[in-house]
N, C-alpha and C positions, 0 to 999 in steps of 0.2 A: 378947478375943483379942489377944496382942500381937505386933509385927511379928518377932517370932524366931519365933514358932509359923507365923503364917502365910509365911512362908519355909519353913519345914520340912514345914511340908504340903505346898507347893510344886513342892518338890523329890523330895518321897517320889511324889507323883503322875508330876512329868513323868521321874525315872527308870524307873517299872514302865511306859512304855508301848512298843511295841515299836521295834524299827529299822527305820530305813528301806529299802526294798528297793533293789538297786541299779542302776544305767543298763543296760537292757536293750535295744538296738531291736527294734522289731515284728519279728511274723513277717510275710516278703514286703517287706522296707524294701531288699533288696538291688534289686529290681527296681526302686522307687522311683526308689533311686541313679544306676542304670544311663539310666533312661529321663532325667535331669534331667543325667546325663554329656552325651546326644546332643544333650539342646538347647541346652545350655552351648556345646557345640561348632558346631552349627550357626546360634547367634546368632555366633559367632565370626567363621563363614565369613560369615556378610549380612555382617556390617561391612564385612570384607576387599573384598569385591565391590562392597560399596554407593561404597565410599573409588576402587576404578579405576572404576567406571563416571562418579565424578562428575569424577576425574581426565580423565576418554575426553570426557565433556563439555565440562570447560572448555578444554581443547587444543582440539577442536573449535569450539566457539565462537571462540577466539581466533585459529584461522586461517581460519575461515572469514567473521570480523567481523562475529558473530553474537553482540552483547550480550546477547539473553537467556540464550543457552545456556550461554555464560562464566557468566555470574550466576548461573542454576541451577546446574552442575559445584562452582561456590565453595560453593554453601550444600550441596548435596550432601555435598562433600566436609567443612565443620565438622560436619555433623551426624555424621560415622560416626567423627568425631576423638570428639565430645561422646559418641555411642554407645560407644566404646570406651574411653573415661575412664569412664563408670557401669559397662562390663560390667569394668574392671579392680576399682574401689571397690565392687563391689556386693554381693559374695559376703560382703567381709567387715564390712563396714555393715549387711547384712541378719542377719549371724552376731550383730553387736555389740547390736543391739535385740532380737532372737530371745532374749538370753542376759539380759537386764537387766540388763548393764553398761555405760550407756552416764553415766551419771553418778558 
């Protein structure tokens, strides 16, 4: 069998097989959506809060000369910077692997 036959076999095969169907979401994927809306937003709100309360700490600490509290409120407050740098990159980083384009 030479390589033009087995090319046309090939071909005659992979065009009779059907199409592919096409992007449908589930049924119930609105609710899904909705419920993954509210925690989006309410990780949102933690940050917002986690960033003044570390804020309310290190004012505190610092008039009060209270080295730990300062120290906590600092690291309080990088963490809800750090939180809030992943929750801005993350939707679309987790989109970008979800998708297999990342190379």
């Amino acid at each position: 069998m030479s390589a033009v036959q087995i090319t046309e076999t090939a071909v005659a095969v992979l065009t009779g097989l059907p199409d592919l169907p096409g992007a449908e979401a589930p049924p119930g994927s609105e609710l899904i959506t909705q419920v993954i809306g509210y925690i989006r937003w309410l990780a949102g709100a933690a940050i917002i809060v986690g960033f003044l309360a570390g804020l309310a700490l290190f004012a505190g600490g610092r008039i009060a000369d209270h080295h730990r509290f300062g120290r906590m409120g600092t690291i309080t407050m990088m963490a809800s910077m750090g939180s809030a740098f992943l929750y801005a990159i993350g939707y679309s980083l987790l989109t970008t692997f979800a998708s297999g384009g990342g190379g």
